[in-house]
TILO-934526 format. One record per residue (C-alpha): residue number from 1; residue in three letters; x, y, z. Coordinates in pm, whole numbers. Each point is the difference from the previous one (the first is absolute). Layout:
# TILO-934526
     n   res       px       py       pz
   NUM   ALA        X        Y        Z
...
# end
This chain:
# TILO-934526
     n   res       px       py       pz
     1   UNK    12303     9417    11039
     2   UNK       88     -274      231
     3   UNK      -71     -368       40
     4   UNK       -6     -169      312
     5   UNK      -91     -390       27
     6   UNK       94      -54      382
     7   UNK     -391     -114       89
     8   UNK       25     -311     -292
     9   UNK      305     -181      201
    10   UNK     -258     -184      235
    11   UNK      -85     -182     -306
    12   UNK      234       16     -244
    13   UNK      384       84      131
    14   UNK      209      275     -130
    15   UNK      259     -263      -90
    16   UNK     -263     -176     -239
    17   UNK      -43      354     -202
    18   UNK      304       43      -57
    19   UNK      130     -345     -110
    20   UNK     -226      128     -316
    21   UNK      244      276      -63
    22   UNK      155     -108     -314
    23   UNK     -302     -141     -140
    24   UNK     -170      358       50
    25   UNK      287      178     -107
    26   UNK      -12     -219     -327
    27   UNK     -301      107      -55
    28   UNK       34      371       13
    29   UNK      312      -48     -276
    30   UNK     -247     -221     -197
    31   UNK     -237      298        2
    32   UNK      274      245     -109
    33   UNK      151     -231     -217
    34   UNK     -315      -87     -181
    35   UNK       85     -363       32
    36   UNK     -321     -157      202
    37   UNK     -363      -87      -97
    38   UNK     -217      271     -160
    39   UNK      363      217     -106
    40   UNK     -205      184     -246
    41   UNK     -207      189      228
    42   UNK      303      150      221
    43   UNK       -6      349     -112
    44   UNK     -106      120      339
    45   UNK      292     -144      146
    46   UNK      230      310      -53
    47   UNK     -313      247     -102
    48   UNK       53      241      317
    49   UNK      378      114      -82
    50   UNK      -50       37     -412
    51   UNK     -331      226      -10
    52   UNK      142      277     -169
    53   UNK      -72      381       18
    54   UNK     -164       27     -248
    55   UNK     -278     -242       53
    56   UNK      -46      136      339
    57   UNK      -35      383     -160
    58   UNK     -234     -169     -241
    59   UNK     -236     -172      259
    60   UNK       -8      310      218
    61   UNK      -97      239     -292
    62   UNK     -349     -216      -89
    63   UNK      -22       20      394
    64   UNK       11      424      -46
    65   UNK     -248      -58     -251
    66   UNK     -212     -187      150
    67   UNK       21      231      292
    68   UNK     -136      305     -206
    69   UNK     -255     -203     -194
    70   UNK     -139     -221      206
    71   UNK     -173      -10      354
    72   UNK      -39     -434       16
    73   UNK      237     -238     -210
    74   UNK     -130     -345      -35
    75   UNK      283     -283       -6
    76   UNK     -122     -322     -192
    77   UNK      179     -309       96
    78   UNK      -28     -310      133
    79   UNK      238     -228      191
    80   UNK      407      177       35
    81   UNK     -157      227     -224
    82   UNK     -210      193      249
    83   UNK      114     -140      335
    84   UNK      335      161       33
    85   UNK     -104      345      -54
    86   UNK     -328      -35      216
    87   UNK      257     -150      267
    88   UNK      236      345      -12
    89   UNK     -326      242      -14
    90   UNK     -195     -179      303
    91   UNK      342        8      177
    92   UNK      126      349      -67
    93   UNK     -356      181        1
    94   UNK     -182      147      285
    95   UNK     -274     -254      153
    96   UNK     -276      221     -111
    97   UNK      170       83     -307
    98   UNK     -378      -21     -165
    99   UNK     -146      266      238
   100   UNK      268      246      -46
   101   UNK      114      248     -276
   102   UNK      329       33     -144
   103   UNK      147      102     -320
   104   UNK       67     -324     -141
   105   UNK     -240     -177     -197
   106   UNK     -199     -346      256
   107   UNK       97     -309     -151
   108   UNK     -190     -281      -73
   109   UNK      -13     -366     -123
   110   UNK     -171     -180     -235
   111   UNK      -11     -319     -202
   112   UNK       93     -235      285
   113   UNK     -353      -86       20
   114   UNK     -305      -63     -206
   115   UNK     -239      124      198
   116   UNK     -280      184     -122
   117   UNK     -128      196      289
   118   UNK      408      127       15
   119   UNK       18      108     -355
   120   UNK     -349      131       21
   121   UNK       82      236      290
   122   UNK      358      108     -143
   123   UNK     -174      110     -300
   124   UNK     -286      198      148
   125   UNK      313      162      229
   126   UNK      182      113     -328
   127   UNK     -305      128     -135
   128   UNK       67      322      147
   129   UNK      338       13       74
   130   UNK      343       58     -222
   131   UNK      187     -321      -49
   132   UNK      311     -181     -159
   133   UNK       14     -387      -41
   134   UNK      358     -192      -14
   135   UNK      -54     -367     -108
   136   UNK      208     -229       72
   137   UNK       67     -317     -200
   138   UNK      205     -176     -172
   139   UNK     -202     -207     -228
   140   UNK     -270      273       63
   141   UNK     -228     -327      -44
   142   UNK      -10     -113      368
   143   UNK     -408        0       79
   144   UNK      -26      245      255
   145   UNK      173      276      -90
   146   UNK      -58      -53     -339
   147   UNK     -412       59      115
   148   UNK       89      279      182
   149   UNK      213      200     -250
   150   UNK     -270      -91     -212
   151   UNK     -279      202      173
   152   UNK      234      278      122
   153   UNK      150       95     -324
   154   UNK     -365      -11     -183
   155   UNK     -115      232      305
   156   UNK      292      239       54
   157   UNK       -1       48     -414
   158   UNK     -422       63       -9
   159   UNK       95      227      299
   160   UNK      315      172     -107
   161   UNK      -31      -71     -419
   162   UNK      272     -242     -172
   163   UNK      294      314       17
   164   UNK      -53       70      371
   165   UNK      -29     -362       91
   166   UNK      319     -105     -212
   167   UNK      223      241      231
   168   UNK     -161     -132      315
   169   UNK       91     -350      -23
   170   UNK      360     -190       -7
   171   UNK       57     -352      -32
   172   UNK      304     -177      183
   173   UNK       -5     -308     -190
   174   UNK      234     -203     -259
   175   UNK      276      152     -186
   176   UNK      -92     -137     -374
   177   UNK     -336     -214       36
   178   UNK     -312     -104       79
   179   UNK     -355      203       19
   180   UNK       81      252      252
   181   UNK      325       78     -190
   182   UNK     -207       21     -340
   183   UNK     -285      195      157
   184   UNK      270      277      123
   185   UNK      165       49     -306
   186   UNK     -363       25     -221
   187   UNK     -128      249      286
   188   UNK      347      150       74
   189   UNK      -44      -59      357
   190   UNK      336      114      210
   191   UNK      181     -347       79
   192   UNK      234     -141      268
   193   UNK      181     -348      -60
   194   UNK       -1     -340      252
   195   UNK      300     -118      -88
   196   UNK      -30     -379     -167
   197   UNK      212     -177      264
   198   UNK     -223      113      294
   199   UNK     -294     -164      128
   200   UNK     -317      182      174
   201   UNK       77      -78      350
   202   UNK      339      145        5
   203   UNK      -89      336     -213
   204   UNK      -45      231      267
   205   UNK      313      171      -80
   206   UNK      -74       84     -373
   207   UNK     -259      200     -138
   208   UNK     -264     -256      118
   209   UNK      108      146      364
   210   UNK      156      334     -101
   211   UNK     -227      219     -135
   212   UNK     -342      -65      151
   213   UNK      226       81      333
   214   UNK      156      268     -150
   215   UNK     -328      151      -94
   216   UNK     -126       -6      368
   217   UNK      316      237      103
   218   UNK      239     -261      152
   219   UNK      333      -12      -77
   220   UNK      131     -285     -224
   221   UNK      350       70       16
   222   UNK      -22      -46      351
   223   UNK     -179     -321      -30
   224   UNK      280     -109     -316
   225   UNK      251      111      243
   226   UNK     -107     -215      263
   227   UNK        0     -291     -239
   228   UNK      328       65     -139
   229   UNK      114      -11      313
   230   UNK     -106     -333      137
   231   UNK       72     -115     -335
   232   UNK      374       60       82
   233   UNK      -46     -155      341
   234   UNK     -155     -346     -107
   235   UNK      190      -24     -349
   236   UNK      312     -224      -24
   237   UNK      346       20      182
   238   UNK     -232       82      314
   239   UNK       60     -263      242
   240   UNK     -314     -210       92
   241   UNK       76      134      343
   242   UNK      -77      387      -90
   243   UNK     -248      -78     -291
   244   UNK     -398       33      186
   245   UNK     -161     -164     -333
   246   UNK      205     -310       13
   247   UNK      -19      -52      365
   248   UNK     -424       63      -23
   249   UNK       -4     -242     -310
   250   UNK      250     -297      183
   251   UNK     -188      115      365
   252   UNK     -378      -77     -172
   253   UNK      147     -278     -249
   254   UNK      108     -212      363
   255   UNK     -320       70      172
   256   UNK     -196     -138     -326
   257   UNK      198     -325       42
   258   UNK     -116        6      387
   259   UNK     -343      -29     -109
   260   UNK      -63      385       19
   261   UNK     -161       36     -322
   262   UNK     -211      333       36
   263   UNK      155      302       35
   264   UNK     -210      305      163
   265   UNK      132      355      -58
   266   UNK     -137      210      283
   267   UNK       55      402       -5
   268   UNK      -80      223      288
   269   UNK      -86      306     -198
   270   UNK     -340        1     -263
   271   UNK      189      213     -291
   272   UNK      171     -356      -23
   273   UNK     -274     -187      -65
   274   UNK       35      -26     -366
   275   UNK      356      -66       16
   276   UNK      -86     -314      125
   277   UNK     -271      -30     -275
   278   UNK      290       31     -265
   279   UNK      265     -265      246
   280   UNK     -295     -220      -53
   281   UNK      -42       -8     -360
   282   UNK      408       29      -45
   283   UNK       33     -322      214
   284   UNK     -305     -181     -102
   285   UNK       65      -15     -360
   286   UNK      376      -24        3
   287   UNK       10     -293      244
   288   UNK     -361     -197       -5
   289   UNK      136     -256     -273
   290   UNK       18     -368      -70
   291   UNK     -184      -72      343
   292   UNK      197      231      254
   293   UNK       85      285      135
   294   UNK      -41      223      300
   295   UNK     -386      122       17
   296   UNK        9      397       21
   297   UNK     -238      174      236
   298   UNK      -35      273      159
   299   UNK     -137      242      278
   300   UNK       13      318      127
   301   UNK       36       47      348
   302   UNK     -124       62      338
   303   UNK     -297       36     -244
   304   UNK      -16     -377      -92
   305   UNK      159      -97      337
   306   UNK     -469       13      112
   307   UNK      -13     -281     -345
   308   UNK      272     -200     -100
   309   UNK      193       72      298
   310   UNK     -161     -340      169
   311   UNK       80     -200     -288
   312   UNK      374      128      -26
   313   UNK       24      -67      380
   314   UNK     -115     -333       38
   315   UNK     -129     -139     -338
   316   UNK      165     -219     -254
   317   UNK      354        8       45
   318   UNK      155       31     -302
   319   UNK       41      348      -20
   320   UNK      297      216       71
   321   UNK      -43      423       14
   322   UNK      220      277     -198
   323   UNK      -55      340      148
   324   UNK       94      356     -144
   325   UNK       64      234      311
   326   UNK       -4      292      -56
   327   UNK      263      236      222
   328   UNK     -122      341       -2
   329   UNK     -356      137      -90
   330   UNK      -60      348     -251
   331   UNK     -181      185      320
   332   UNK       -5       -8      377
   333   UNK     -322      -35      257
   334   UNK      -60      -70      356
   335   UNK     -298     -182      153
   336   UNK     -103      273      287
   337   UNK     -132      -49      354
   338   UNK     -397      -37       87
   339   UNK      -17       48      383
   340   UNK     -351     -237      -41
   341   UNK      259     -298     -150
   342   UNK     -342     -157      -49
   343   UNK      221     -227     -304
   344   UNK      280      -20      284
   345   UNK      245      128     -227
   346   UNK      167      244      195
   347   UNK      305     -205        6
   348   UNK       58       50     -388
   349   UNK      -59      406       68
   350   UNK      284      219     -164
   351   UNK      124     -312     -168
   352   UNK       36       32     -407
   353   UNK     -268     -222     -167
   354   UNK      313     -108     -224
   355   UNK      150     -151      358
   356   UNK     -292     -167       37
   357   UNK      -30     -166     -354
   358   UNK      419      -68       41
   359   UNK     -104     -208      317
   360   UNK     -293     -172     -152
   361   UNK      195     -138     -224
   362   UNK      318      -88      189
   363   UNK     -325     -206      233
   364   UNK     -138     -151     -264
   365   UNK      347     -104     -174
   366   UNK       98     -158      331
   367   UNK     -357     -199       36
   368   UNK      -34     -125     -362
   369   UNK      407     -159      120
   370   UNK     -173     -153      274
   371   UNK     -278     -137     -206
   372   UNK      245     -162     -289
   373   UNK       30      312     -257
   374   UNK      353       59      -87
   375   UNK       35      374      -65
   376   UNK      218      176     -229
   377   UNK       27      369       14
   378   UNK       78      260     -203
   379   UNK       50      367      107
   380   UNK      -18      336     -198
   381   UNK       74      315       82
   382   UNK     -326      134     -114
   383   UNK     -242      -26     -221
   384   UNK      111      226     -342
   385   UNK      104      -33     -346
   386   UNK      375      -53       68
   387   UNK      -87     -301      255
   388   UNK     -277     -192     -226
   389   UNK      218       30     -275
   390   UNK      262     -206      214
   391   UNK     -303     -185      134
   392   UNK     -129     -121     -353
   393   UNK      325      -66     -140
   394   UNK       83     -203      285
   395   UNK     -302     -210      -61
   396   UNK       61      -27     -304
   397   UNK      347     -162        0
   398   UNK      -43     -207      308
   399   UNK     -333     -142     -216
   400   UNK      251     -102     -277
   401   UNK      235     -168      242
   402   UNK     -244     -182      188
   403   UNK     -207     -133     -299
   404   UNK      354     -124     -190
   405   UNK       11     -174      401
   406   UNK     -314     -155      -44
   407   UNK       51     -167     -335
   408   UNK     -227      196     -192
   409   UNK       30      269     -296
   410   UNK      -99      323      234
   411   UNK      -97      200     -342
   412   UNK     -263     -186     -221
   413   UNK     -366       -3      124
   414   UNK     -132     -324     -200
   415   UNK     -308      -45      217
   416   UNK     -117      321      -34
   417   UNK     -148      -79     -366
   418   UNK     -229     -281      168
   419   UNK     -273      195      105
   420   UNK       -3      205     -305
   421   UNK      -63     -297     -217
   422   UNK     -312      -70      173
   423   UNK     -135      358       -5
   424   UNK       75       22     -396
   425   UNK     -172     -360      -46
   426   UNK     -315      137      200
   427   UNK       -7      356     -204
   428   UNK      -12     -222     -323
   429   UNK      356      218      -80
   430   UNK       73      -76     -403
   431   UNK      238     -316       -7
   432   UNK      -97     -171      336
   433   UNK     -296     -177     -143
   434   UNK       86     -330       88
   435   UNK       79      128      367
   436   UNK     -311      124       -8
   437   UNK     -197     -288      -59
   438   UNK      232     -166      206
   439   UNK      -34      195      313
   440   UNK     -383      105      -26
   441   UNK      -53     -401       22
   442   UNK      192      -20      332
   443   UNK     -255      248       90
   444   UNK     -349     -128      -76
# end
């Protein structure tokens, strides 16, 4: 993986990056050291390089099992708990992965909504197909996957019986308590730990992560490896010079403090498009504190280059652009000649489509310059396990180091128990009584 910042000098210089070098570097020993804000939820820090054997053997034998037993598996999650994994299997998978056959079991998610009409039509899809469920939750008393699991085990145990069912499901969730933990040991569901000292949003490289990509027939060795590996290149002793994650974090932290205070991630290829979906929520809750931070959106491109491309070219200008590039495509094919050229693209004729998506979005780079979007780029050599692994673990550090940057603790979530409150004070939940009343007077 490599960084390049060369299209952010117009606006912010090289020289002003830097100068944050020992502040950034600080930061990286304060994450290894354990020494900043939110030190008790650091256990991601050096996950990638201490997964041992045997938990890999583990996770990839209930992946063989689920392979013989089941044709769908159903992840339940919500949050880090569901978007790292989605992120790998939308990557890795063929686009049409839903019209094709193969002998791994389809994946898919639940409990990151509460619709109705979603759960509905899961259910009547399961009614005649073989299925496993792996929940995932900590508590295992977060709303919507708590629903979820709820309905699926009651259905997969009326459809399978109690014995059947009990094999059929695993919970990744606390080591020692709470309801999910309790439940498994009563039903003697198989069970995979989060580790206490890591947070949702930077799971994807335990269980949470591991075995629902595991169970799709990707490699997560590869993907650890590729981890490990940029965990070695960002970690301390690596000059700020060679280390991509400080440079990003000090590159983004400088254009914040220029007034660029939305960030877009833009990827060329659609199997990212849920990588970005998991950036978003990894930013957006580690930095939106204490009235700042850099807004995280994103698009997916030339796609949204025919709707948001106007606004990103000429609209509020307080946004700078990261974008992943991606330097060699899984297959090879060539726009041929029409001697009509009714579309008048005759000029593109024996060119690869990938040349023409490379120079789109070279273009569009260059414009969105010209229009006041500082552009930060980051290349990979393709899109596979051993280069998302890097990918995600780069993310993840550079998110440390930049929040430490902006003043804030990058690993509590304190505003994310706001909106609950309300929805337990509407549902009359036991002990919110006076919320309740409170709230359904706002309301009248």
């Amino acid at each position: 993986m490599k960084l390049y910042i060369d299209h952010i000098t117009k606006f912010v210089s090289k020289e002003k990056v830097y100068a944050r070098r020992d502040e950034a570097l600080g930061y990286v020993k304060a994450l290894y050291e354990k020494t900043g804000k939110g030190s008790d939820f650091l256990g991601w820090v050096q996950l990638p390089a201490s997964v041992t054997e045997s938990e890999i053997a583990a996770i990839e034998e209930v992946a063989s099992f689920y392979k013989k037993n089941a044709e769908i598996v159903v992840v339940i999650g919500i949050g880090g708990s569901y978007l790292g994994a989605k992120a790998t299997l939308e990557a890795l998978s063929d686009n049409f992965w839903t019209m094709k056959e193969n002998e791994n079991p389809k994946m898919i998610f639940a409990g990151q909504n509460i619709s109705e009409d979603y759960l509905y039509e899961l259910i009547d899809l399961l009614e005649t197909r073989k299925y496993g469920i792996v929940v995932i939750s900590k508590s295992g008393t977060t709303t919507e996957p708590a629903v979820a699991f709820r309905l699926l085990k009651d259905h997969l145990e009326k459809k399978a019986g109690k014995t059947q069912a009990k094999d059929l499901i695993v919970a990744i969730t606390d080591e020692k308590r709470g309801a999910l933990r309790t439940l498994a040991r009563q039903e003697g569901y198989r069970t995979f730990v989060i580790p206490d000292d890591v947070g949702g949003r930077y799971s994807v490289l335990t269980p949470v992560g591991l075995l629902p990509v595991a169970i799709a027939g990707f490699s997560i060795r590869q993907l650890l490896q590729g981890a490990a590996d940029m965990q070695k290149a960002t970690g301390p002793g690596v000059p700020f010079e060679e280390n991509p994650a400080a440079i990003y974090a000090a590159a983004r932290n400088e254009l914040y403090r220029s007034g660029k205070t939305a960030e877009i991630l833009a990827g060329y290829h659609p199997k990212l498009l849920y990588v970005t979906e998991w950036w978003k929520q990894l930013y957006g809750e580690s930095e939106g504190k204490e009235n700042r931070g850099i807004f995280p959106a994103g698009v997916t491109l030339t796609a949204d280059l025919h709707s948001m491309g106007q606004y990103i070219q000429e609209g509020l200008r307080n946004i700078f652009e990261t974008v992943i590039s991606v330097e060699r495509t899984a297959h090879k094919l060539r726009i041929p000649n029409d001697p009509a050229n009714l579309d008048t693209l005759n000029f593109l004729s024996e060119k690869r489509i990938d040349e023409v998506n490379k120079m789109a979005e070279l273009g569009t780079m260059l414009a969105h310059v010209d229009g006041g979007v500082p552009n930060i780029r980051i290349e990979i050599p393709a899109i596979n396990e051993y280069n998302l692994g890097e990918l995600f673990y780069f993310f993840e550090i550079a998110c440390g180091i930049s929040g430490y940057m902006l003043g804030v603790n990058p690993f509590d979530q304190p505003g994310v128990e706001a909106y609950k409150k309300n929805m337990f004070a509407l549902l009359d939940k036991p002990g919110y009584e006076e919320e309740s009343k409170k709230i359904k007077a706002r309301l009248q």
